[in-house]
N, C-alpha and C positions, 0 to 999 in steps of 0.2 A: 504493500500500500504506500509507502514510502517512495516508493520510484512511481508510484501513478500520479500520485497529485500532482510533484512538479510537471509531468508531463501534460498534466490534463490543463497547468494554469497556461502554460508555453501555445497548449494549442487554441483557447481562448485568448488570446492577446493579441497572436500571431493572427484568427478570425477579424478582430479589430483593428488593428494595423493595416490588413488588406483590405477591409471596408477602408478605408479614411484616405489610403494610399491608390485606390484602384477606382471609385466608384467615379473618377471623372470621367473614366474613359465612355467611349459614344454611344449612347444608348441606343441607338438606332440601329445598331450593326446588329445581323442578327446570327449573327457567331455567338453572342454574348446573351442569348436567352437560354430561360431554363424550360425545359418540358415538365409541364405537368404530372404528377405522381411521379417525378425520377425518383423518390426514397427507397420506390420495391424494384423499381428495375435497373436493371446492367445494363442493357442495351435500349430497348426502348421501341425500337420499330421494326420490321425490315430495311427501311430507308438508312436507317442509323447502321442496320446490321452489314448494309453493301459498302456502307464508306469505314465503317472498322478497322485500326489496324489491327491483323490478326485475324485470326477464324473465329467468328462469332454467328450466331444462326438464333432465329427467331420465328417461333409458330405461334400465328395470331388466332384470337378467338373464334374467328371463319373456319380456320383448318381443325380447331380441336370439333368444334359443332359439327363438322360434318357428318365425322362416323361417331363421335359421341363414345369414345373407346373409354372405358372401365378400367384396360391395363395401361400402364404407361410405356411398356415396351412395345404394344404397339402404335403409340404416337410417335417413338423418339425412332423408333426402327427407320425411317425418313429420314432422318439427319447423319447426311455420309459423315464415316469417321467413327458413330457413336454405335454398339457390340453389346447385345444383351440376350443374356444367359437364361432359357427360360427355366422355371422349375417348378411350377404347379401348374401353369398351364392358363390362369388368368389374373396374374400378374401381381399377386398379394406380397410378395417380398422378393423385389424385382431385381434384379441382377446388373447393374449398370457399369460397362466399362467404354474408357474415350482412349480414342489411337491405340490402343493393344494393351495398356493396361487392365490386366486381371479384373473382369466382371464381378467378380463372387461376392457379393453381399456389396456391391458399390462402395466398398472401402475405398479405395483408392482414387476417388470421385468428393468432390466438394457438394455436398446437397445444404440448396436453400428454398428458403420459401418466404416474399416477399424480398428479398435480400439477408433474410436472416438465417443462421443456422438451422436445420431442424433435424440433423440424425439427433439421439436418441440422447449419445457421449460422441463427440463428433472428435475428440481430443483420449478417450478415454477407451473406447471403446468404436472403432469407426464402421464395422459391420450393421449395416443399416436394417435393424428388420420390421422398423418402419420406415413409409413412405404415404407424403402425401397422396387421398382419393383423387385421379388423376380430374373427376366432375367437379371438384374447389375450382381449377384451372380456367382461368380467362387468356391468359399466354403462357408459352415456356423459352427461357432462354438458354442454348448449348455455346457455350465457347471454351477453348481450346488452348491450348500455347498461350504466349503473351497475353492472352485476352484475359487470360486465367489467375494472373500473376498475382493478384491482388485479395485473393480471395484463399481461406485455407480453411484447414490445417494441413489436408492432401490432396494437393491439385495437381498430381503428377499427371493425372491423366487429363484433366479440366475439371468444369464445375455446370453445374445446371443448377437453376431459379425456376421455383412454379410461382407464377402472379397470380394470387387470387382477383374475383372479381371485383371488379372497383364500385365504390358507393356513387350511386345516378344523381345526375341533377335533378331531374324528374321523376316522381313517384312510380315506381314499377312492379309489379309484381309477375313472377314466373312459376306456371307448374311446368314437370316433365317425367312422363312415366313412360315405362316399355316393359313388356310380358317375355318372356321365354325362359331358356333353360337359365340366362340371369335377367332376374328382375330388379329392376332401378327402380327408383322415385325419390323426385326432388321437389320444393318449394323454395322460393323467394319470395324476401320484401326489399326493397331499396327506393331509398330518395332523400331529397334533403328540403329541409322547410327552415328558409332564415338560416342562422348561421349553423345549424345540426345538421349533419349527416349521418344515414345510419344504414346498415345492410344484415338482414338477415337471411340463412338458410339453413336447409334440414337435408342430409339425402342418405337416403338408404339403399343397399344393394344386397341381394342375397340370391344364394341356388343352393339347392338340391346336389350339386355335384356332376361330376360326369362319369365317376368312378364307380366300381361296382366292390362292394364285401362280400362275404361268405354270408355273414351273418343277415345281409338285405341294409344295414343302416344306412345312412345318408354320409356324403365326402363331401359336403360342402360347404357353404361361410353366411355368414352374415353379419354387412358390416355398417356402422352408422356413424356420422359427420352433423357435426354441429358447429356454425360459425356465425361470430356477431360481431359487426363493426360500427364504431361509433367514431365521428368526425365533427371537432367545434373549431369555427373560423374566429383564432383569436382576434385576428386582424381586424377583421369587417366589425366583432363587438366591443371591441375596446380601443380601434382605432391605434395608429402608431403603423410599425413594420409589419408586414404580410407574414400571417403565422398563424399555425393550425394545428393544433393537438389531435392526436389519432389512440383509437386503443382496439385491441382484438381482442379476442377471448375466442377457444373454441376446445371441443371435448367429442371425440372419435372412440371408437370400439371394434374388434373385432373376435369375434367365437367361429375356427375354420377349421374342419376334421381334416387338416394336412396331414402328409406321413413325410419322413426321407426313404421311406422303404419302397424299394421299387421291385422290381420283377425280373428274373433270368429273360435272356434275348429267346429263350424257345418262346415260354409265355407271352414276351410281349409281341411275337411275333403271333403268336395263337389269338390272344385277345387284349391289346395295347392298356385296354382300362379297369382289369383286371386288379383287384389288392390284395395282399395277403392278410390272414386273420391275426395274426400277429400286429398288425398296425389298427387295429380293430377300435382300440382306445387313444390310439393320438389322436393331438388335440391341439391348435395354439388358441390362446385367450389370453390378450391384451387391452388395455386402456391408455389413450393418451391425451393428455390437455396441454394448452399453453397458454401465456397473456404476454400480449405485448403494448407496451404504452410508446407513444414515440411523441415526438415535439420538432416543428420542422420551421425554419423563419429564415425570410428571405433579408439577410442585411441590407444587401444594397442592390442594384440593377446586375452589381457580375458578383457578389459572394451570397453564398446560402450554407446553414448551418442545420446540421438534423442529428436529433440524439434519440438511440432508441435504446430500450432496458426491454431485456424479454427475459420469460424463463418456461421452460419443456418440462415436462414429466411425461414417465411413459414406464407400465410396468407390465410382465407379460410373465406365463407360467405356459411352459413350451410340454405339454404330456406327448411321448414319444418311446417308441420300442428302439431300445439302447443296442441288444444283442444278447447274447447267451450265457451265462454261469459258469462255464469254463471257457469263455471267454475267446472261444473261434470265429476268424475275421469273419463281416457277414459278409463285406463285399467279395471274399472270396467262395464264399458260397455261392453267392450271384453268379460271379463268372466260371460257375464250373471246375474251380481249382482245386477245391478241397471241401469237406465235410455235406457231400451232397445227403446224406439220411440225416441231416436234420434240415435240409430243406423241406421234404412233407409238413417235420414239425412247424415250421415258419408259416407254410402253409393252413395249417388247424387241420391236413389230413391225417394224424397220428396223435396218438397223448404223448404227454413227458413220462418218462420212464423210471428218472432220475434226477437226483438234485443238480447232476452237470448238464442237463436238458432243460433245467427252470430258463424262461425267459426274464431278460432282463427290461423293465422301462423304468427311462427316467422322465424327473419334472424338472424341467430347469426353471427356475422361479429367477428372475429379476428386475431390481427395480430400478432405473436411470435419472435422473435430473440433467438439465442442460441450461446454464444461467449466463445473463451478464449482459454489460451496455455497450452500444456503437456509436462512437462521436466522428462523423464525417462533415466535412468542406467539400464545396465545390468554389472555384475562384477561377472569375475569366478576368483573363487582362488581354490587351495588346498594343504592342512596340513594333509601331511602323506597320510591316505588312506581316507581324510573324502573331499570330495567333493563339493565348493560352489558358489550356482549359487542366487548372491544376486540380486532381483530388486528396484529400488526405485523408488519414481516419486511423480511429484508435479504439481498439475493443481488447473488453475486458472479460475473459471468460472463465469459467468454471464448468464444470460436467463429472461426474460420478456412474458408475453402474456396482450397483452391489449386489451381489449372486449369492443364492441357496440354492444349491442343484440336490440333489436325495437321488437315487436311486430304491426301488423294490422288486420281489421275483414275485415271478405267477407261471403257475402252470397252464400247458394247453390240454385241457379237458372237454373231450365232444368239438371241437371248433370254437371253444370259449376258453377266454384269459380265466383264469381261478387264481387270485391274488390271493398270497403266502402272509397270514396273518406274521407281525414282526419284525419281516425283513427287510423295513425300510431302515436306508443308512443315509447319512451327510456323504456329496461325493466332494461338494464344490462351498466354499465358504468366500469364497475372494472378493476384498473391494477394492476397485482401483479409483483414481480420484486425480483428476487432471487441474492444474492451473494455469492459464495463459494471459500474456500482455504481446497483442499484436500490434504494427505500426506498419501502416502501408504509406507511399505516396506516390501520386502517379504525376508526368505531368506531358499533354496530350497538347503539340506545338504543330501548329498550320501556319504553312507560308507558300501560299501561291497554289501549287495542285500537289503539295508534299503534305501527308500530316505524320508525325513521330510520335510516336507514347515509347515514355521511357518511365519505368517504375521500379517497385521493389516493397518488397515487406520483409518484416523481422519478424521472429515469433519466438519470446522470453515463455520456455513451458516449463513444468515441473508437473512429474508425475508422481504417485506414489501408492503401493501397493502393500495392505495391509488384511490380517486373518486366515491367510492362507492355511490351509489345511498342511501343507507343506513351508513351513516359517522360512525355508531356505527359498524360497521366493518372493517373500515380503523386503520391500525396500523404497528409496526415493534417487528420485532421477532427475536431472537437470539439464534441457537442453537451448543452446540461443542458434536459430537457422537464419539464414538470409536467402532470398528466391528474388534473384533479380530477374527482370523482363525490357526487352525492347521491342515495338513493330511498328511498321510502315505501312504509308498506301499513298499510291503516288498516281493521279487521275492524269492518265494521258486523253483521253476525250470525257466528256459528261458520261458515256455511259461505258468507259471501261476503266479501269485502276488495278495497278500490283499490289499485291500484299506480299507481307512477309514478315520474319522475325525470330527472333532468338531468345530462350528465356531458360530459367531454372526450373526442373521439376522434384521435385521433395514429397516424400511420403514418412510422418514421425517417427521414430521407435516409440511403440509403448507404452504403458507403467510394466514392472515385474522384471523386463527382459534383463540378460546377461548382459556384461559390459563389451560382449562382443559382437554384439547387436549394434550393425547400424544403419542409417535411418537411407530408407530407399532415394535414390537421387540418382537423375539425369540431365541430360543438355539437350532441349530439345530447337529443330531447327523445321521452318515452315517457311515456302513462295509459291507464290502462286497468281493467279487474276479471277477478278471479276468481271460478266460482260451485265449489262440491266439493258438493253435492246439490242435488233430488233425480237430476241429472247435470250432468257436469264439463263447463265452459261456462269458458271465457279469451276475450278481446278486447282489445288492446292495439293501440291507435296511435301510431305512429311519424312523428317528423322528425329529418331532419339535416340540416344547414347548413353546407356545406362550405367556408369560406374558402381552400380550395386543395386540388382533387381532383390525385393524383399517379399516372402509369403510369410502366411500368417494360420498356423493350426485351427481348424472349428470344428468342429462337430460337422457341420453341413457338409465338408471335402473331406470326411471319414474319419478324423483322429479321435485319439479316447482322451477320456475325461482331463485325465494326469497332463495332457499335453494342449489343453484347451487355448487360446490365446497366444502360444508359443509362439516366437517371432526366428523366421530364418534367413541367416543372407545367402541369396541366389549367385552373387558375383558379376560378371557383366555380362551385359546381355544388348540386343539392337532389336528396335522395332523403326520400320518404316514402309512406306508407301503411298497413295495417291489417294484422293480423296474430289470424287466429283457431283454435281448437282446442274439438273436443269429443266426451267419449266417455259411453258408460253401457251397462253390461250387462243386458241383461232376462234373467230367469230363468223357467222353465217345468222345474217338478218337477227333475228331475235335470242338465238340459239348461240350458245358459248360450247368451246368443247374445250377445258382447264389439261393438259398435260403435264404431267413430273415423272422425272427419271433421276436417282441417284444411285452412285455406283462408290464402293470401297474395295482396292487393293489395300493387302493387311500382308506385310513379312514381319514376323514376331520370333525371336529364336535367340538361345545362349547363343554365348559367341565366347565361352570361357569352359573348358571340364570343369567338372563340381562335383560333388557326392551329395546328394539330397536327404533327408531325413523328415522330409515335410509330404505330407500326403499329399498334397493339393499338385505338387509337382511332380508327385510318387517316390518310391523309396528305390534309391539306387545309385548309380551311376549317369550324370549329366551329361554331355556331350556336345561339343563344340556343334552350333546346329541345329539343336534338338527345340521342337516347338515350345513355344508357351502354351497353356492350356487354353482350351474355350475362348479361342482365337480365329473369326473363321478368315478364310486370306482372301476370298472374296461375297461382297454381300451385294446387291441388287435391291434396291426398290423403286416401284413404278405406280404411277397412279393415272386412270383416266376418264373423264368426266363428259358428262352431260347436261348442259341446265337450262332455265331460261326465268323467267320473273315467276313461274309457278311450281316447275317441278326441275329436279334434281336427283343425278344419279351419279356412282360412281364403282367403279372398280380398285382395287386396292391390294398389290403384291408384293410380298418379300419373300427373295429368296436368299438362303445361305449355303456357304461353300463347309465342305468336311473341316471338321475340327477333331481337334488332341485331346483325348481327356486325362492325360499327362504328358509332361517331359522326358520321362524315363524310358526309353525305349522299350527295355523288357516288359509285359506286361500292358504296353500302350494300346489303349482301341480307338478308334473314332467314330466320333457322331457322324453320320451321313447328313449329305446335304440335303437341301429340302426345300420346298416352296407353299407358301400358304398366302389364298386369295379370298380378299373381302370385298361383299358387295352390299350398296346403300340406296336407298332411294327415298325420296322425299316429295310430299304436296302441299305448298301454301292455301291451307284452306281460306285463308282472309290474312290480311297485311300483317295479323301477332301470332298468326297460329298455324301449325304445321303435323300432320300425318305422317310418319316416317317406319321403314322397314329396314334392317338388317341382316345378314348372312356372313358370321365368319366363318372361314374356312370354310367357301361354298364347295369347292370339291371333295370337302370331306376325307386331305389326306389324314394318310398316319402318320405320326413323325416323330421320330426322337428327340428330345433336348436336351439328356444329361442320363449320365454313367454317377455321378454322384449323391452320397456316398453310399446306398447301398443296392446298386441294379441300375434298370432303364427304368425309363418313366415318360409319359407322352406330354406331346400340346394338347391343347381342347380339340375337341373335336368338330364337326359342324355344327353352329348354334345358330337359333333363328330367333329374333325378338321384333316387335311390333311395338310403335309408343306414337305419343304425342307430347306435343310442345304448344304451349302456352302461355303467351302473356298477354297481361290486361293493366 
């Protein structure tokens, strides 16, 4: 606390100093205006997203409405560059990876929501197994490299922002429901009367599942979102500088018969949606809430000041089949390797026999917080013909996850779990407890058709891990990183400009780890162009250089309990590639027909031997060469449309190239590639209200999306919903 205040008085002064110093410059320039609600967003437009220095991308409120997607993987599946790892099948704890950074729990991914943090322990613990309901979303924004630089605690890969929906001038109210195998419903209120703004919504989704048990139960969720926002214009009532307090609140749930347990390739080849009775009692059941207060005022025509304080909770109790009592890999059952008669057992076609056939499930109980304030500047100035749009900012964070994991055995009797009065044990006691003082500053210089961002952040963390069940990994840690960034975009006509750029990528150690743990880091390098007529045309290529790739033990990529969290260094490793997008609408009289194509080459691979010890990469021997995991080298997405003022349709394809489900040669298999097509259609029944139909996965493939950690396990299947949309 001692090193925050001076710095917090340094950065109010220095706020004041640039009002009194800067506010003469010309008001009319309109370089030196601010956009409306910049506090939630990074980018702000597409317009903003094509003059970016750097790879930045932005999906507007048109694109999310269209298909109206539940999952987030498949909205972001469109955004070349960005890799996601399916693993239930409709997107409940989605897997997010940018430029070949490891998908798995979107560690290695900066997630925000308004601009603000919202993993769980973003510091603490970074495996996300929340994620904002993708229907909060009014836009989302992807950037990458340089773009990313500002934003932490792991932005090795980049970072993505969900914007929720903004409070109306105008009084609005919205329903939106749809029926099938998932059922939605949503309401709103929104408007603002005199100086109060205020937004409310509800939305629920749930299904039945698409998987099948022994026992006939249901596989599947239901989840519910609550959000309320209130907005008072200090300005307009008490007169003086333009300024507006803002507060959130909102309180989410989910209860979803998940499993990790999946199925040998005979079975899933027999019947993909098949489960074993063994996973008969998983379970996840989570709650999360947040508040955010913020205060945002305009000093002068070019400085603006905005302080937000928020703080996250989130507590979840994960029930799930561990494995076996004597303790045989299960994923090597899966694959055929070993201990096939107790596969029946897994199955509920045999009883247990014996106390080394009791099935093992655990409940992983944990609880998270995620706290702290963001003090940001924005300051335009300009010197002659050179342009500058400085940011700075100073947040102060906290996050904790505190774990009770238990373990108990049960026998399989008739095709039913018979839990073993007593044998519940403590497997997992650990708390780990992050603190952070970050310092970013950017400063983004136009002169003529060149613009520069040159930035950099610092991050003062200390971690510290205590209770361990194993005291020899209770400790505190102390780390200070530096991630600087630079890019460019230099407009050779109005509608073409280069991009490019050069920047730090960093991923933390930690709490717990050895001191030979250290913290993942790369150099990543990005050029490219953009065309905006007479069609929108991007190509950017990509390198990064990793002077120490890091994986991270979980449960979800097979490891036991004892090694949960464990943090391993990979050594070096290269990911690069190409990265392309392109859309244009033709018109014919009244009739629009919207096109999109994006395209990612992906080469991800050591470039150093190593001996692995981390399941996620497998156990063994690494190889100069050897892939990264759940990395596909090529991905495809396509989109084609049809509309006019009343009805609207669309088609909608990703397809992905084979992927590694380890580095380790021996023992390596792959995901086969695969393609899956969604189709939409819509009628304006009058100017607020709309009839709409959906079909993912209208061909109804079958398709794999992970070997992880125990078996295959499919995507959804084909789903059909009907709804309507309504405001009044």
């Amino acid at each position: 606390m001692k090193k925050i205040l001076p710095l917090l008085l340094i950065f109010n002064i220095h706020a004041q100093v640039s009002e009194s110093s800067i506010s003469k410059a010309p008001k009319s320039t309109k370089a030196l205006e601010f956009s409306e609600d910049e506090t939630i967003y990074v980018i702000g437009s597409k317009e903003k997203a094509f003059s970016a220095p750097g790879s930045a991308h932005f999906i507007d409120q048109e694109e999310l409405k269209r298909f109206d997607y539940t999952d987030i993987g498949r909205i972001l599946d469109k955004v070349p560059g960005v890799y996601i790892q399916e693993e239930d099948g409709v997107g409940l704890r989605p897997n997010i990876g940018l430029r070949g950074a490891h998908p798995h729990r979107s560690k290695k991914v900066t997630l925000m929501e308004d601009g603000i943090l919202i993993g769980p322990a973003p510091y603490s613990a970074p495996a996300a197994y929340y994620f904002p309901t993708p229907t909060l979303a009014s836009t989302m924004e992807v950037f990458k490299g340089p773009a990313a630089v500002k934003f932490g605690p792991n932005s090795i890969g980049g970072a993505v922002n969900i914007v929720t929906k903004p409070i109306l001038k105008k009084e609005e109210s919205e329903v939106n429901f749809s029926y099938g195998v998932i059922k939605k419903a949503m309401i709103s209120n929104s408007g603002t009367k005199g100086h109060t703004g205020w937004r409310i919504e509800a939305h629920k989704i749930q299904s039945d599942g698409f998987k099948t048990l022994p026992s006939g139960d249901d596989t599947g969720f239901d989840k519910n979102d609550f959000l309320a926002k209130y907005e008072y214009d200090l300005g307009r009532s008490f007169g003086g500088k333009p300024q507006k307090l803002s507060i959130k609140a909102s309180y989410a749930d989910e209860l979803s018969k998940e499993t990790y347990l999946g199925t040998t390739a005979e079975d899933f080849d027999s019947n993909a949606y098949d489960r074993y009775a063994a996973s008969n009692d998983d379970e996840m059941n989570w709650e999360h809430y947040q508040a955010m207060v913020k205060h945002a005022i305009t000093l002068s025509s070019n400085v603006k000041l905005n302080t937000t304080v928020y703080h996250h909770g989130f507590k979840r109790d994960w029930y799930k089949f561990n494995g076996l009592a004597a303790g045989q890999d299960i994923n090597d059952i899966m694959l055929g390797k070993s201990g096939q008669n107790y596969l029946t057992l897994i199955k509920g076609q045999r009883d247990t026999l014996n106390a080394d056939e009791n099935l093992v499930l655990g409940r992983n109980s944990r609880k998270y917080f995620s706290q702290g304030a963001l003090l940001q500047s924005t300051i335009n100035a300009d010197h002659g013909d050179f342009y500058h749009t400085l940011s700075l900012g100073l947040r102060v964070h906290r996050d904790q996850v505190d774990r009770n994991h238990t373990v108990k055995e049960a026998e399989m009797i008739n095709g039913n779990l018979d839990y073993i009065e007593g044998s519940e044990t403590l497997s997992n006691t650990t708390k780990d407890t992050s603190t952070a003082m970050t310092i970013f500053a950017e400063d983004e210089v136009s002169h003529n058709d060149l613009t520069v961002s040159v930035g950099s952040r610092v991050e003062f963390v200390k971690t510290k891990r205590e209770n361990s069940l194993d005291s020899q990994r209770d400790g505190d840690n102390k780390d200070t990183i530096v991630v600087p960034g630079l890019g460019f975009n230099y407009m050779l006509t109005d509608n073409l400009v280069l991009v490019g750029g050069i920047n730090k990528g960093i991923t933390l150690v930690g709490p717990g780890q050895d001191d030979s743990i250290k913290p993942e880091e790369s150099l990543n390098y990005e050029m490219g162009m953009r065309l905006k007529a007479p069609v929108y045309l991007e190509v950017i290529g990509f390198y990064s250089d990793y002077s120490n790739i890091k994986g991270t033990c979980s449960f979800s990529s097979g490891c036991a309990e004892d090694k949960i969290d464990s943090e391993y260094n990979g050594g070096e490793a290269e990911i690069f590639g190409i990265e392309s997008a392109m859309s244009h609408t033709f018109k014919a009289k009244s009739y629009q027909f919207p096109v999109e194509l994006s395209y990612t080459r992906t080469v991800a691979r050591f470039t150093r031997t190593t001996t692995s010890d981390n399941k996620e990469w497998g156990i063994g021997e690494i190889k100069t060469g050897d892939p990264l995991p759940y990395v596909p080298q090529d991905q495809i997405s396509a989109k084609v449309g049809l509309n006019n003022d009343i009805f609207a349709t669309s088609l909608n394809m990703v397809w992905k190239g084979d992927m590694a489900d380890q580095s380790v040669e021996e023992g390596r298999k792959l995901i086969p590639s695969y393609g899956v097509l969604d189709w939409v259609a819509s009628y304006n029944y009058s100017k607020t209200g709309k009839i709409f139909t959906k079909v993912d996965n209208i061909l109804d493939n079958t398709y794999l999306v992970s070997l992880r950690p125990y078996g295959a396990r499919p995507g959804k299947p084909r789903m059909l919903s009907i709804g309507l949309n309504q405001k009044f």
